[in-house]
C-alpha positions as CSV (number, residue, x, y, z in Angstrom):
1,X,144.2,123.4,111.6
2,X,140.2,124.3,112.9
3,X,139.8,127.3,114.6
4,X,137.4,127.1,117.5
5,X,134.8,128.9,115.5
6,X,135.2,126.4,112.3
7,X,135.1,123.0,115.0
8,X,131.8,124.5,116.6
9,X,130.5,124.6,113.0
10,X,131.5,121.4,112.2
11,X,130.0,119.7,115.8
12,X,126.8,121.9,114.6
13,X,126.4,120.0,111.1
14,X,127.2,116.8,112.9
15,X,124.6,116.4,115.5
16,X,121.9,118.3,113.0
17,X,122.8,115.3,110.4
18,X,122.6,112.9,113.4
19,X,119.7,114.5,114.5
20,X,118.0,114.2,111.4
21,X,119.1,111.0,110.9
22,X,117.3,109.8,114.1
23,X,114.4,112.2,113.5
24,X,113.9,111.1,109.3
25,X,112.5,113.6,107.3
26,X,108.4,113.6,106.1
27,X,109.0,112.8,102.3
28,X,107.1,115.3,99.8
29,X,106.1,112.4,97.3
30,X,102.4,111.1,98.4
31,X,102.6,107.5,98.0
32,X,105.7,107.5,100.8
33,X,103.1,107.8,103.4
34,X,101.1,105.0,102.4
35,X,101.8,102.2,105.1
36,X,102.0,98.6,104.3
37,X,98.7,96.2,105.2
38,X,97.2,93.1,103.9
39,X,95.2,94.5,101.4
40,X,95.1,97.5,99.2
41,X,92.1,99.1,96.9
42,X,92.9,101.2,93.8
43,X,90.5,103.0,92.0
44,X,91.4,104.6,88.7
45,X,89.3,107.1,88.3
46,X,89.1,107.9,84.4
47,X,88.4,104.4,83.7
48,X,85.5,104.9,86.1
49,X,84.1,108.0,84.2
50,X,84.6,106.6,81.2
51,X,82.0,103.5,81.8
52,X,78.1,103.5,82.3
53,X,78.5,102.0,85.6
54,X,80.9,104.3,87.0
55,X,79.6,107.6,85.5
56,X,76.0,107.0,87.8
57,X,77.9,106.1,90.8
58,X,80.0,109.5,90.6
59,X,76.6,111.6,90.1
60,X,75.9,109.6,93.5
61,X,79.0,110.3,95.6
62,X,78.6,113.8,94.4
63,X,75.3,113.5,96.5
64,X,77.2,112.8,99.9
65,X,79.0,116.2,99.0
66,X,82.5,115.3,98.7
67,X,83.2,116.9,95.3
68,X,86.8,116.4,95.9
69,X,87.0,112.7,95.1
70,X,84.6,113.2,91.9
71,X,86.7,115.8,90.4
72,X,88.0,115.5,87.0
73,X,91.5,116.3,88.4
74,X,91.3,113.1,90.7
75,X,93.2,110.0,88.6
76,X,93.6,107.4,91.0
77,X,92.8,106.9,94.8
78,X,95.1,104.6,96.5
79,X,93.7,102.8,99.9
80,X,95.8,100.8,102.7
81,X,93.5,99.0,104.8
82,X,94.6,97.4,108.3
83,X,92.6,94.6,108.9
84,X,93.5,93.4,112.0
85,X,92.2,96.0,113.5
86,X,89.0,96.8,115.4
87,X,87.4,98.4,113.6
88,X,89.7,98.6,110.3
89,X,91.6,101.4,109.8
90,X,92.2,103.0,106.2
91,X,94.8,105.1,104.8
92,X,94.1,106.8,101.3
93,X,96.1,108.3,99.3
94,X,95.2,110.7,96.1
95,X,96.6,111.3,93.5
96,X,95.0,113.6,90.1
97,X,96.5,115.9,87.4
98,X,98.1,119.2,87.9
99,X,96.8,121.4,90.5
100,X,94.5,118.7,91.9
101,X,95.9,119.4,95.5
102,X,94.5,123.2,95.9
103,X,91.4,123.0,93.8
104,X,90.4,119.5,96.1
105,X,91.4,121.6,99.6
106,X,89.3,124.9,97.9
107,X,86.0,121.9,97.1
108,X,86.1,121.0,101.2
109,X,86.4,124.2,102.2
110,X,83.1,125.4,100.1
111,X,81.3,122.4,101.6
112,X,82.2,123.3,105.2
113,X,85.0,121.4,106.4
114,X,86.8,122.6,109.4
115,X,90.7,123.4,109.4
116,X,92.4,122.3,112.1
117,X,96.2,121.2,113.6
118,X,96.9,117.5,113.5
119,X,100.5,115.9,114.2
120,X,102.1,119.7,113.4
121,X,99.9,119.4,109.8
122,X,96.6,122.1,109.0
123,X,94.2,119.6,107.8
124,X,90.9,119.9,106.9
125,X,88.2,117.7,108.4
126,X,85.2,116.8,106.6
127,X,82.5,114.1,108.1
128,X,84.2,110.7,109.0
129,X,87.4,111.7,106.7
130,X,90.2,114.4,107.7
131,X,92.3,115.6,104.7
132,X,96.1,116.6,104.3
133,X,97.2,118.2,101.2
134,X,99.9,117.0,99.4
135,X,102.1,119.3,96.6
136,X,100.7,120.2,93.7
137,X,98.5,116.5,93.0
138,X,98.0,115.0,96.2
139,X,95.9,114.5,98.8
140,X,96.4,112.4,102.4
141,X,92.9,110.8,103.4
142,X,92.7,109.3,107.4
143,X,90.0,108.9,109.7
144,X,92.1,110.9,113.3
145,X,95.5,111.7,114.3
146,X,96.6,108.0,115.0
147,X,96.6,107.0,111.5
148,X,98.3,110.6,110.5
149,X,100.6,110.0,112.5
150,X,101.1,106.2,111.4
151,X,101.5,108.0,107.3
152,X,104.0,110.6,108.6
153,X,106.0,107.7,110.0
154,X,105.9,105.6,107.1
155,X,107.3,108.7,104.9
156,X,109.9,109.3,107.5
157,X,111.1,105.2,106.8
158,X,109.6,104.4,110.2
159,X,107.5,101.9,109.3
160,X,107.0,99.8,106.4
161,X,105.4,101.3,103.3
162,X,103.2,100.2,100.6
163,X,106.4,100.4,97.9
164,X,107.9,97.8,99.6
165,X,105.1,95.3,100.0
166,X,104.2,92.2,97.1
167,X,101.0,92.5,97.5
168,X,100.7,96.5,96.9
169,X,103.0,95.6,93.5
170,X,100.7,93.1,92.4
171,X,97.5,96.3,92.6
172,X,100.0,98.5,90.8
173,X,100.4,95.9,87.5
174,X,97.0,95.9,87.7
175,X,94.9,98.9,88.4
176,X,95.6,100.6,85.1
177,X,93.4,98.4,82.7
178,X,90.7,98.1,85.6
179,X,87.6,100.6,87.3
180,X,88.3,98.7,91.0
181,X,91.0,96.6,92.0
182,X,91.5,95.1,95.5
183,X,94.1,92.7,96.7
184,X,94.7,91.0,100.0
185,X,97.0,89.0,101.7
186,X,95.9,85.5,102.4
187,X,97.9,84.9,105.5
188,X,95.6,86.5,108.0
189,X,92.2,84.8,106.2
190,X,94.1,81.4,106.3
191,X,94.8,81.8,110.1
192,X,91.2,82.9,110.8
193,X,90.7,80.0,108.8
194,X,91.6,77.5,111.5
195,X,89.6,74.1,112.0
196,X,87.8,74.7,109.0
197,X,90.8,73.8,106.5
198,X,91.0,70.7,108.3
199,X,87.5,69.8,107.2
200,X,88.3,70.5,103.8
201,X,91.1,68.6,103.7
202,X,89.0,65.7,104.0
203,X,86.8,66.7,101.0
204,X,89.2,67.0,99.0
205,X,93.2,67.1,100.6
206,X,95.0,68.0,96.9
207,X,92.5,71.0,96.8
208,X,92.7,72.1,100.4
209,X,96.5,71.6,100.4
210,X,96.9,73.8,97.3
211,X,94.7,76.3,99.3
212,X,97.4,76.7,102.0
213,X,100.1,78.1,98.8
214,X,98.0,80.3,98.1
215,X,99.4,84.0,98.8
216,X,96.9,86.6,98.1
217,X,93.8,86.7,96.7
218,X,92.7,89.7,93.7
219,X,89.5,91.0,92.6
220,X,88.7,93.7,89.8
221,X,85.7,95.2,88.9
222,X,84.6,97.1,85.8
223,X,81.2,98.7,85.1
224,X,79.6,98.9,81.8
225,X,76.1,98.2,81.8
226,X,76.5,96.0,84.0
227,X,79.7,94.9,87.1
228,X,81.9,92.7,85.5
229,X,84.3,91.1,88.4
230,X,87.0,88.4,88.6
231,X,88.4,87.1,91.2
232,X,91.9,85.4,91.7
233,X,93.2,83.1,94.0
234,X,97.0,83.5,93.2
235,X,98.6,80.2,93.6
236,X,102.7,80.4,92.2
237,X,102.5,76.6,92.1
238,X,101.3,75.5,88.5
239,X,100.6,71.9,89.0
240,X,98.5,72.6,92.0
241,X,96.3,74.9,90.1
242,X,93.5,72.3,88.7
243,X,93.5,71.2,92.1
244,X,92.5,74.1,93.9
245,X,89.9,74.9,91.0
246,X,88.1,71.5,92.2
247,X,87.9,72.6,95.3
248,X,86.4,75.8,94.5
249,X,84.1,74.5,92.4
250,X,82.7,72.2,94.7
251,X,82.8,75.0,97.7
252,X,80.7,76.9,94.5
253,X,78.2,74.0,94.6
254,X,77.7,74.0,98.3
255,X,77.1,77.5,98.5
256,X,74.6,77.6,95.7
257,X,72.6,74.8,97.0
258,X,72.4,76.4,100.4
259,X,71.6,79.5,98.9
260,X,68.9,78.1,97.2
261,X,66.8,76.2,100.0
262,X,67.1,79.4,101.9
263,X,64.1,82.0,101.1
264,X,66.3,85.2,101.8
265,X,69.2,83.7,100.0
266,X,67.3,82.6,96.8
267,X,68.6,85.5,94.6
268,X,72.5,85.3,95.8
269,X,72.0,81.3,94.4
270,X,71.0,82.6,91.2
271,X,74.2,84.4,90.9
272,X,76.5,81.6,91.8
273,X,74.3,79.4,89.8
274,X,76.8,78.7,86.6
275,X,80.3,80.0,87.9
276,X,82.9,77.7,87.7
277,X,86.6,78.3,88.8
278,X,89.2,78.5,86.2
279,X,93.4,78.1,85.9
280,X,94.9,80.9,84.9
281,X,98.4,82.6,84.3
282,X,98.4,83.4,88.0
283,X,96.4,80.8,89.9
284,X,92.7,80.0,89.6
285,X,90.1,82.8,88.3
286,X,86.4,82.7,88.9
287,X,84.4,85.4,86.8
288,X,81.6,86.8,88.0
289,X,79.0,89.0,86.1
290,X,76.1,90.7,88.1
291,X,72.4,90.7,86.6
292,X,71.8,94.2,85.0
293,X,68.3,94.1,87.5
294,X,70.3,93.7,90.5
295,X,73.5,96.6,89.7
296,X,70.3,98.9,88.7
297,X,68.6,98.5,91.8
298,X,72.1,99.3,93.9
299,X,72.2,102.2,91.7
300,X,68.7,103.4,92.2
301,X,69.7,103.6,96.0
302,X,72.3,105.1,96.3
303,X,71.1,108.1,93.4
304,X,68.1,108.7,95.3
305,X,70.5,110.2,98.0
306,X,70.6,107.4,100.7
307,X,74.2,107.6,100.0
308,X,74.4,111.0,101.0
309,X,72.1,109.8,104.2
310,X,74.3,107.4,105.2
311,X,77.9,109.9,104.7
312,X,76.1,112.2,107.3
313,X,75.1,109.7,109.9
314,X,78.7,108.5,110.0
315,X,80.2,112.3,110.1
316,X,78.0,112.8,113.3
């Protein structure tokens, strides 16, 4: 038999397991707080600094003074972007090697940032981007307290998370052998989409009713000496693949004629000119390689410190 002490005890550890039950408790593993979207960006950072490309564009986002995101500690930065809406809101989360966490939060501190309380968290807020360290190698990255909030309750199992979503898998089986990768979720483009597959259909209606399987969309980007991208329609339905590279292709031709009778368009057509959609493993793949003239002259921008121009406009 209880004794009235031993019953209060055991009403105590009831309504504190019920209580947290309710509550959920903020998880201490990083990626927990990244929420599910339509589309996700990885960037993995070593293969990054290991490429011509990549090397010049950290020397120029070490120009904006966020040190923090060039560091050699930082492996991979993992963003949730929400789409829908107005403006899009980003989640980020980062992730880097053994005491990445302290030695990012002591970097914003020597460049200024300001510590504050958000949602019960000390964050540190630097420019356009407020920062909550995670453990030992990670790092939360939001723009205010609304999306803070939206990451605590996604670790607490309140909302949907990343881990749970196809399209976040299909970045993870990818992101490793790749500088960029971005993938999206088709669903909100196709109902954007509207009247306009309805003209396509009659171009082409095997092509624009392949279009509609279609369930996400991929692109990665590496940067030697010069971008190398491909993008991927994924399509699961095999047969309709060479149909939906037809219509592609002829979207392709469209676009590079139109590009080409316009004067301010005339060097976008000579980057179209010659791509042609392929079938691939996962759907249809269209590569696309940028002129050396053009990824040097994006490169000369943003090193002569308009990058670092445009970080402070947006922090003020």
């Amino acid at each position: 038999m209880l004794t009235p002490a031993l019953r209060r005890f055991r009403s105590f550890v009831l309504m504190g397991g019920l209580l947290a039950a309710l509550t959920g408790c903020a998880s201490k593993n990083p990626m927990d707080y990244l929420p599910e979207t339509a589309t996700y960006i990885a960037v993995n950072m070593d293969k990054l600094r290991s490429s011509e490309g990549g090397k010049r564009l950290m020397t120029a986002a070490e120009k904006t003074g966020q040190k923090s995101v060039t560091s050699d500690k930082l492996k991979t930065a993992y963003v949730a972007v929400d789409t829908t809406a107005r403006p899009p809101i980003a989640y980020a989360v980062l992730l880097g090697s053994g005491g990445f966490a302290k030695a990012a939060e002591a970097d914003l501190k020597s460049q200024g940032a300001t510590e504050a309380k958000m949602a019960g968290q000390t964050v540190l807020t630097s420019g356009p981007m407020t920062f909550l360290p995670m453990g030992d190698d990670g790092m939360l990255a939001f723009g205010n307290q609304a999306a803070l909030e939206k990451m605590v309750a996604t670790s607490k199992k309140k909302s949907p998370s990343a881990l749970q979503s196809p399209v976040f898998k299909q970045v993870l089986s990818k992101h490793t052998s790749h500088g960029i990768t971005v993938v999206a979720d088709t669903g909100p483009i196709m109902s954007m989409a509207g009247g306009q597959l309805d003209g396509l259909a009659m171009m082409n209606p095997k092509g624009a009713e392949a279009l509609k399987e279609v369930k996400s969309i991929s692109l990665v980007l590496d940067w030697d000496a010069q971008p190398q991208a491909e993008a991927v329609l994924i399509l699961p339905a095999e047969d309709k693949r060479a149909d939906l590279a037809a219509l592609v292709n002829t979207m392709l031709t469209f676009a590079t004629t139109g590009a080409a009778n316009s004067p301010q368009m005339k060097g976008f057509a000579g980057m179209l000119k010659g791509l042609a959609a392929q079938p691939n493993s996962e759907g249809v793949a269209l590569a696309i390689t940028i002129p050396k003239e053009t990824a040097d002259q994006w490169l000369a921008v943003a090193e002569s410190g308009a990058l670092a121009k445009m970080a402070g406009g947006a922090g003020r």
